[in-house]
C-alpha positions as CSV (number, residue, x, y, z in Angstrom):
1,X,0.0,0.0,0.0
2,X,3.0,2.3,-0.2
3,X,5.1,2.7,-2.9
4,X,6.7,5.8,-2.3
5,X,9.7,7.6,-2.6
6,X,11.7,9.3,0.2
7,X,11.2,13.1,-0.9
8,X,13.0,16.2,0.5
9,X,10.3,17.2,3.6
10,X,11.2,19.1,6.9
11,X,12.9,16.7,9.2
12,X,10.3,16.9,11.8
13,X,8.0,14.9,9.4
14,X,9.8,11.9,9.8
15,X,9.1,11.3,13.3
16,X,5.3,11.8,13.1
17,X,3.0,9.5,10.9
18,X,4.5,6.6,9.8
19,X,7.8,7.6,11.5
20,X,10.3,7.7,8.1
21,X,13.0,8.3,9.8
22,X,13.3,4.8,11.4
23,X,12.5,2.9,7.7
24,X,15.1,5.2,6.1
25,X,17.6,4.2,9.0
26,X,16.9,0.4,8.6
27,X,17.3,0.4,5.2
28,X,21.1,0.4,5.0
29,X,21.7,-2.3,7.1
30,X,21.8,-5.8,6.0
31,X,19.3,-9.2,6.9
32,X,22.2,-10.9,7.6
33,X,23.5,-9.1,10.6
34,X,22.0,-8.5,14.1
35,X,19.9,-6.0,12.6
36,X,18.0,-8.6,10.7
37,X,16.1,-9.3,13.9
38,X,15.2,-5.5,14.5
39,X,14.1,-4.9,10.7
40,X,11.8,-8.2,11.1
41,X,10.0,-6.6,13.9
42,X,10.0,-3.3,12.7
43,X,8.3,-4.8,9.7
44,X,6.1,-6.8,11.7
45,X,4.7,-4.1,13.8
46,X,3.9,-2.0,10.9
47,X,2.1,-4.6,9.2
48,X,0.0,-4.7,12.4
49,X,-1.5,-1.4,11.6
50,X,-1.0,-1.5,7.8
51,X,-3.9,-3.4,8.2
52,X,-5.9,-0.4,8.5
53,X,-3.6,2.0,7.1
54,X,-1.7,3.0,10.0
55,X,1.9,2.3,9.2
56,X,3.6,3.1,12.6
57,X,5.6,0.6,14.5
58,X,4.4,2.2,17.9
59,X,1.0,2.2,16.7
60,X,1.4,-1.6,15.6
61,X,2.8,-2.7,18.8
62,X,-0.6,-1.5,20.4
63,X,-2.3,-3.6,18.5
64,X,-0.2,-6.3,19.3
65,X,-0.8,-5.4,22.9
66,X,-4.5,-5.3,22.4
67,X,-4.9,-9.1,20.6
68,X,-3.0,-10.7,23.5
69,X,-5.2,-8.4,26.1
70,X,-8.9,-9.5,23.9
71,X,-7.4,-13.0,23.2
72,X,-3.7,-14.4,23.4
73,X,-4.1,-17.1,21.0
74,X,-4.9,-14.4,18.6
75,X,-1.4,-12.4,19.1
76,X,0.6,-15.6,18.9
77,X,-0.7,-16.3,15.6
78,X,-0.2,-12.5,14.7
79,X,3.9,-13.3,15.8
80,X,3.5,-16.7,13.7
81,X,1.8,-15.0,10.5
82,X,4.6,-12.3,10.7
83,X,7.5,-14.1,10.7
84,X,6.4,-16.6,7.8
85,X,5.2,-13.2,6.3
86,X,8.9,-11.6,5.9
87,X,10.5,-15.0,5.5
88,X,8.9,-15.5,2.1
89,X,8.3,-11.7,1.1
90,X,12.4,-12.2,0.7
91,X,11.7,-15.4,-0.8
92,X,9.7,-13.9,-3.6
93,X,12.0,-10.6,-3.7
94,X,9.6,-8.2,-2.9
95,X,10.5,-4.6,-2.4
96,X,12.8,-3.6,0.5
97,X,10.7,-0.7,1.5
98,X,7.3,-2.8,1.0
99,X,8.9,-5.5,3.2
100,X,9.8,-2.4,5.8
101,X,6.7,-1.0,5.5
102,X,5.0,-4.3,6.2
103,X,2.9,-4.1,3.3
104,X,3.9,-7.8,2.1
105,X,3.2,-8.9,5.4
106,X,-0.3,-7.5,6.9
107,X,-2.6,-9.9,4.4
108,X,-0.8,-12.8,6.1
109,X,-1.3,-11.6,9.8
110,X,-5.0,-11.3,9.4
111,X,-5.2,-14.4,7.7
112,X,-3.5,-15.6,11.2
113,X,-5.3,-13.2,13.8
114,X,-9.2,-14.4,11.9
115,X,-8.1,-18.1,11.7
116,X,-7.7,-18.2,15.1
117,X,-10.5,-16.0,16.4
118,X,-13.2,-17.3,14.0
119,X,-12.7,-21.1,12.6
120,X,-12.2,-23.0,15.7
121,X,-16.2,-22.8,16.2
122,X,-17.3,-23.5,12.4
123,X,-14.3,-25.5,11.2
124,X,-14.9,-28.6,13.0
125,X,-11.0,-28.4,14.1
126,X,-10.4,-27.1,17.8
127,X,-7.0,-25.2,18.3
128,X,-4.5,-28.3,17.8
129,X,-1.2,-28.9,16.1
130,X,-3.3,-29.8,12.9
131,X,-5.2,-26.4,12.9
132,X,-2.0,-24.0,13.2
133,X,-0.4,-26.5,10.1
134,X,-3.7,-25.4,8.0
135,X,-2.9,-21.9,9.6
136,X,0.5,-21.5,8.3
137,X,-0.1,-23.4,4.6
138,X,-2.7,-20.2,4.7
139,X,-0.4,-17.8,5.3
140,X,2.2,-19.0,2.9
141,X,-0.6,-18.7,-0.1
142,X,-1.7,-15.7,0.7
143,X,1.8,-14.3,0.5
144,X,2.0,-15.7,-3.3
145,X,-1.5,-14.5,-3.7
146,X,-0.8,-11.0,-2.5
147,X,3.0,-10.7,-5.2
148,X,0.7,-12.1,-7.9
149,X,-2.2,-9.9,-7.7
150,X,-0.3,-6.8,-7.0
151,X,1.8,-7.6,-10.1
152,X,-1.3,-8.0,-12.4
153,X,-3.2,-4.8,-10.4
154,X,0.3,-2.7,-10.8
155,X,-1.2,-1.0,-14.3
156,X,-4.2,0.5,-12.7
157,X,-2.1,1.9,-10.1
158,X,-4.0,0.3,-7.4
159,X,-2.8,-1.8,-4.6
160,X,-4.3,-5.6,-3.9
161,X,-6.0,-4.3,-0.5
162,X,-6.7,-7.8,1.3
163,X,-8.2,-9.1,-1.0
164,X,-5.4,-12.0,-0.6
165,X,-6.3,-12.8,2.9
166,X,-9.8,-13.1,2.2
167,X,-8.9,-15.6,-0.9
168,X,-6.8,-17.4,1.5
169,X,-9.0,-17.4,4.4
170,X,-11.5,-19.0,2.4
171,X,-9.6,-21.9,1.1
172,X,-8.8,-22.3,4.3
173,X,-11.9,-23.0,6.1
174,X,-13.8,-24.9,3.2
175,X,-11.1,-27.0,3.2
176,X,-11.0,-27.8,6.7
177,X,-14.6,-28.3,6.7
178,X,-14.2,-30.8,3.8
179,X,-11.4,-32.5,5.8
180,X,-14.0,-32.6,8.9
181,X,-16.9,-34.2,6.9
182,X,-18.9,-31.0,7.1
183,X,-20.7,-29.5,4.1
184,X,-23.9,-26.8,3.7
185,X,-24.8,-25.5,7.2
186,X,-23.6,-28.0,9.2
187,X,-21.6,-27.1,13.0
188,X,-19.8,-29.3,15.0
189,X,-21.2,-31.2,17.3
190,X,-19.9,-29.7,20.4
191,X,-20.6,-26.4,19.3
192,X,-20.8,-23.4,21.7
193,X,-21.3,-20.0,20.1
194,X,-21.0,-18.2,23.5
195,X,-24.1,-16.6,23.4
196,X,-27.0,-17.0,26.1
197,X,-30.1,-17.7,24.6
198,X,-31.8,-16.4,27.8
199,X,-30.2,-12.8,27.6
200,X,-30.5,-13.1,23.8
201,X,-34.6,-13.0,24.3
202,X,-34.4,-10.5,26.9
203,X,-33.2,-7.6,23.8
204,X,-36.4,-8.4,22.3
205,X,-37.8,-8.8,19.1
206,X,-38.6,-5.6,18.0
207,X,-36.5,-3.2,20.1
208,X,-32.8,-1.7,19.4
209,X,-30.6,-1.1,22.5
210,X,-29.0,2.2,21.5
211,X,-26.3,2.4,23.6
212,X,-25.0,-1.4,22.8
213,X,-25.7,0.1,19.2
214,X,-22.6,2.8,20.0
215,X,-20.7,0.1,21.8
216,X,-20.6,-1.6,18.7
217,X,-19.0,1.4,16.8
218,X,-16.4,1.1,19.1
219,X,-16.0,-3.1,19.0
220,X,-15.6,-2.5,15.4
221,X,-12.1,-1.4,15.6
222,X,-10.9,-4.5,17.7
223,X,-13.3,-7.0,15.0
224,X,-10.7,-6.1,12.1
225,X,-8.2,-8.3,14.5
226,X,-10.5,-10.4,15.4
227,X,-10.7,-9.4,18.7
228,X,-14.2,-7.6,19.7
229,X,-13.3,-6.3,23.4
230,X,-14.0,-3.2,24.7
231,X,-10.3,-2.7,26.3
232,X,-9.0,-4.1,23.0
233,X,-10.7,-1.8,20.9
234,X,-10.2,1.3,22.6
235,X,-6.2,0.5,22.5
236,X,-6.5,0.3,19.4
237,X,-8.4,3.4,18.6
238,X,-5.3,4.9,20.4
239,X,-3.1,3.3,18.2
240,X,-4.7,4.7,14.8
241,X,-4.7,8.3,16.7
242,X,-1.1,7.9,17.7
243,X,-0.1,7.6,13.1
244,X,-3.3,10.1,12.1
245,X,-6.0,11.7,14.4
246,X,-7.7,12.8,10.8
247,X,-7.1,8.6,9.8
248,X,-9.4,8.2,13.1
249,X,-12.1,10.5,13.0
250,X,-12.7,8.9,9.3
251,X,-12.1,5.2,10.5
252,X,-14.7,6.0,13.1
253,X,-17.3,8.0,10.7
254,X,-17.1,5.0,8.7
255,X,-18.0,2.7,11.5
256,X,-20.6,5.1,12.5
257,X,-22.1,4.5,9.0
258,X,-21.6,0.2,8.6
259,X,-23.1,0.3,12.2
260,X,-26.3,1.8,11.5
261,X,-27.1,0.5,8.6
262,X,-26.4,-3.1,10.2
263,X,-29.0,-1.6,12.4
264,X,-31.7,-1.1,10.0
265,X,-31.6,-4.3,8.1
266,X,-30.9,-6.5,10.9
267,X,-33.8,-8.1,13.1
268,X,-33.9,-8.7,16.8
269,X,-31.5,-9.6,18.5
270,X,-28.9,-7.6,17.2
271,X,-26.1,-9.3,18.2
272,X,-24.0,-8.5,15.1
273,X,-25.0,-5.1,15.6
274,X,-23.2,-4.6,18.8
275,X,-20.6,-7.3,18.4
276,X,-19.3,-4.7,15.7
277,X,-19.8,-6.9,13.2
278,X,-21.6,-4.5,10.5
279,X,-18.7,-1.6,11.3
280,X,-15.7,-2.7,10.5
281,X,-15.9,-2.9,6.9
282,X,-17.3,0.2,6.2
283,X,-14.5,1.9,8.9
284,X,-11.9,0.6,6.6
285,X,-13.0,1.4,3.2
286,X,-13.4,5.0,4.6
287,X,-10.5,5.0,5.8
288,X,-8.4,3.6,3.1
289,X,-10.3,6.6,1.3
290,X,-8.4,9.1,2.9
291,X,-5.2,7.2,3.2
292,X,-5.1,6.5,-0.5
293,X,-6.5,9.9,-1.7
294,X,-5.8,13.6,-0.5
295,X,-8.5,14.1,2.1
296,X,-10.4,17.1,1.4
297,X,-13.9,18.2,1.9
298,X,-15.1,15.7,-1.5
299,X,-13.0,13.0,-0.6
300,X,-15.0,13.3,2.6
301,X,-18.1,12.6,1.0
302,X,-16.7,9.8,-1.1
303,X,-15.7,8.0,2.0
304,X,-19.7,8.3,3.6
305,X,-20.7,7.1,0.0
306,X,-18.1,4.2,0.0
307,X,-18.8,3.1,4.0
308,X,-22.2,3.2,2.7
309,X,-21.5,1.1,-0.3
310,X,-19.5,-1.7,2.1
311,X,-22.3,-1.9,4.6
312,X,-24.7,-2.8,1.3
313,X,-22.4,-5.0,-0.2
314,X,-21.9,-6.6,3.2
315,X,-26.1,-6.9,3.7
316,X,-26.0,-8.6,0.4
317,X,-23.6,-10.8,0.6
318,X,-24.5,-12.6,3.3
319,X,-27.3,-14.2,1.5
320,X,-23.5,-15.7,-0.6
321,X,-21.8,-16.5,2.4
322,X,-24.8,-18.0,4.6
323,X,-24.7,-21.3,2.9
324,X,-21.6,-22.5,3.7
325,X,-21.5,-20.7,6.6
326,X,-18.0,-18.9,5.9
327,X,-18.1,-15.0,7.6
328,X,-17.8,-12.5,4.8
329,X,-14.7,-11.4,6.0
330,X,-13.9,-8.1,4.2
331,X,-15.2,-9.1,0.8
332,X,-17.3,-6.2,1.0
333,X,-14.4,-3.4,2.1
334,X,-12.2,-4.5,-1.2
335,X,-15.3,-4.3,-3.3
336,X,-16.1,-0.7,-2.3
337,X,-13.0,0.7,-2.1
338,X,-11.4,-0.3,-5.3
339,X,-14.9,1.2,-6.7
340,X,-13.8,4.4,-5.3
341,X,-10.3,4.5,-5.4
342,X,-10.6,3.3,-9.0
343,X,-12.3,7.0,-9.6
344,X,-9.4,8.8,-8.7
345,X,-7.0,7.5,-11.2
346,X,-9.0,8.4,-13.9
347,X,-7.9,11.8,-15.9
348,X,-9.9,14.9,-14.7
349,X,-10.9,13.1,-12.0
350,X,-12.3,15.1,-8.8
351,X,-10.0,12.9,-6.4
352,X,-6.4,13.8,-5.9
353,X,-4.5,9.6,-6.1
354,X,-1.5,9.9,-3.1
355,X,1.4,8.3,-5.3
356,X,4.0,8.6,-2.5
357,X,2.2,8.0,0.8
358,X,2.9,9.6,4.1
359,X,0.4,10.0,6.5
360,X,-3.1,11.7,5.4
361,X,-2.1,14.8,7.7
362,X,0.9,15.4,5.4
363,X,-0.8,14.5,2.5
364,X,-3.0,17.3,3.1
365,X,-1.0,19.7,4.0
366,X,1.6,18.7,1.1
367,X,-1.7,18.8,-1.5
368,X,-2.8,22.7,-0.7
369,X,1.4,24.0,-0.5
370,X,1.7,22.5,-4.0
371,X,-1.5,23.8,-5.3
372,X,-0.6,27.3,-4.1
373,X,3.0,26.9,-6.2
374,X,1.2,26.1,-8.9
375,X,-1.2,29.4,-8.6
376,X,2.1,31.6,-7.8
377,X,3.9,30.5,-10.9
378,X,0.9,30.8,-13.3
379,X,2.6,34.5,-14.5
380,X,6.1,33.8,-15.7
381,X,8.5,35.5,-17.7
382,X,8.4,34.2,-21.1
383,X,11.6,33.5,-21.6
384,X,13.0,32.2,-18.2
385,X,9.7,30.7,-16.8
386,X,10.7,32.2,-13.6
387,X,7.2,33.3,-11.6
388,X,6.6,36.8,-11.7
389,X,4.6,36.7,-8.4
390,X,4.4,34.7,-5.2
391,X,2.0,34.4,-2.8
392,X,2.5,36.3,0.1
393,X,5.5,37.8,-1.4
394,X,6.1,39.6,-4.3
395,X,9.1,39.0,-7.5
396,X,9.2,41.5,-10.5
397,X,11.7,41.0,-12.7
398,X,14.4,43.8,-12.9
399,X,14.4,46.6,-15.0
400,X,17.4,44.6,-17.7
401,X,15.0,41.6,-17.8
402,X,17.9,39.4,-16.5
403,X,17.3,37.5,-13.4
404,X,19.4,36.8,-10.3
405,X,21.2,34.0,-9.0
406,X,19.1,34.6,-6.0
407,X,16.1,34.6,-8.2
408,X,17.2,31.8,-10.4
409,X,17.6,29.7,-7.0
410,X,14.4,30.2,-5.2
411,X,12.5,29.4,-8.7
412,X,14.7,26.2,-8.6
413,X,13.3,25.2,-5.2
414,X,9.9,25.9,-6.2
415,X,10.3,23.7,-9.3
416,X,11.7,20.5,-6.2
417,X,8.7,21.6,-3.9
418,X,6.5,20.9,-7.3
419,X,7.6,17.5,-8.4
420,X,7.2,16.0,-4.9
């Protein structure tokens, strides 16, 4: 999800969003040293929050904190997922910098972190050696999956999303419930979903609880890892505030959106609804809308209309997924965000495409600098091309027509500032 280049920035920059400074650093040392150990972490910790665009390693190691806090077996498979991750992204010579960034790494890790959360009960395979062999065989494909279909993606400009994991994920637990002698519909046995029937009734058949409603905006974050705890999710929240409070507020607005409409074409009980279960999707195609495009006051409104897209996708989907009883994982995220994403690599398009990614903050800020360059070099002298007006400053061109070295210079580094 980031193929960037390192461009000249302030130096403060590097130390906020998705911390540059400590890629760039990690970079120029070698796998085979002691540092191969730090870099697989560092890459392992990112992917953690690449999964919902937050590339920080801080950030990531929140999340890591929060799946052993919601459900250990759930971080031990996010360690397991990550190391098998980086081993064959080098296998399969991906890019240093995606390996850094952990965007080789993150489809396997959720393939890992929703294995283990989700399959035990509908699998017909409890938590045993032969489970975490299926797990890993997973993890391996979707790491093949995810070089191929970036590779044939790579024209259009836009990125695979994870739409390996989900391909993987699949494969996964059909074929485990082939291997079980399960087919259609049909549970194990000794299944216990968790929920009591008795409390279930008590919601209702006709009547939302509002406030479990909002609870469930916040359980969304912690159901992209697969772990739908209160304490979880709040931690995590922090740690997509700690890369981007704007990468927040439009994760949660998305949420927000999935939620309700879960809401409306749910029926009683609910417990989908404020499990967090109808948020999650929608939270991350908004917010891969303003990761992946400049966030400004239309891209805004094309994240509402692309949340509102996942959530109907998700509602009809189901209807898919129900029969074999496989969860729809985040089908409905990778439909409605290559939809939208698709829109803004199109020529005249209204939507700015973020070519070098930083952190939506920067992106911004980056986006409106350039735009004013462009407006203050509109006037030029027709021979030199150097601007003949600045904003908030003001260059005429001397009285011989010849410009200054001084001159010359500053139009140079306007020119830099313009390409980045």
């Amino acid at each position: 999800m980031s193929n960037r280049r390192f461009e000249k920035s302030p130096s403060w920059v590097g130390w906020f969003g998705d911390m540059r400074v400590i890629n760039e650093y990690l970079l120029t040392k070698p796998w085979q040293s002691s540092w191969g150990v730090v870099k697989m972490i560092n890459a392992i910790l990112r992917a953690n929050g690449t999964v919902a665009f937050a590339n920080n390693p801080f950030s990531g190691a929140l999340i890591l904190v929060a799946m052993f806090m919601g459900n250990p077996n759930v971080g031990l498979a996010c360690l397991v997922a990550g190391v098998i991750g980086v081993i064959f992204s080098k296998v399969l010579k991906q890019s240093e910098v995606a390996i850094s960034d952990g965007v080789t790494v993150f489809n396997g890790i959720l393939v890992g972190c929703i294995s283990v959360a989700v399959f035990p009960s509908i699998s017909g395979h409890p938590l045993d050696v032969i489970f975490w062999g299926y797990l890993c065989m997973a993890v391996l494909v979707s790491a093949y999956v995810d070089k191929g279909l970036n590779s044939l993606m790579a024209p259009s400009l836009l990125p695979a999303f994870s739409i390996p994991f989900n391909l993987s994920a699949v494969l996964m637990l059909l074929t485990m419930r082939s291997a079980a002698g399960m087919q259609g519909q049909m549970l194990p046995a000794e299944l216990d979903t968790g929920l009591n029937v008795n409390e279930t009734l008590t919601h209702g058949t006709s009547r939302i609880v509002w406030p479990k409603v909002m609870e469930g905006t916040l359980l969304a974050a912690g159901q992209i890892y697969g772990v739908g705890t209160v304490d979880s999710s709040i931690l995590i929240y922090l740690a997509f505030f700690i890369y981007s409070p704007l990468l927040t507020i439009f994760l949660y607005i998305g949420s927000i959106i999935g939620t309700l409409i879960g809401a409306i074409v749910c029926v009683a009980p609910y417990t989908e609804v404020y499990a967090g279960l109808w948020g999650y999707n929608a939270m991350l195609t908004s917010g891969a809308i303003s990761y992946f495009m400049v966030p400004t006051p239309g891209v805004l409104v094309a994240a509402v209309v692309g949340a509102t897209i996942s959530a109907v996708v998700q509602a009809a989907t189901l209807h898919i997924f129900y029969p074999t009883t496989t969860p729809v994982l985040s089908f409905p995220f990778n439909v409605a965000t290559v939809l939208i994403c698709a829109i803004s690599t199109a020529q005249d398009s209204p939507f700015t495409w973020v070519k070098y990614r930083s952190f939506p903050e920067w992106h911004l800020y980056r986006h409106y600098k350039n735009r004013n360059l462009e407006k203050a070099m509109a006037n030029r002298h027709p021979e030199t091309g150097i601007p003949l007006h600045k904003k908030d400053s003001f260059i005429y061109m001397p009285e011989n027509g010849v410009p200054s070295e001084k001159m010359l210079s500053n139009f140079a580094a306007d020119q830099n500032l313009a390409e980045c």
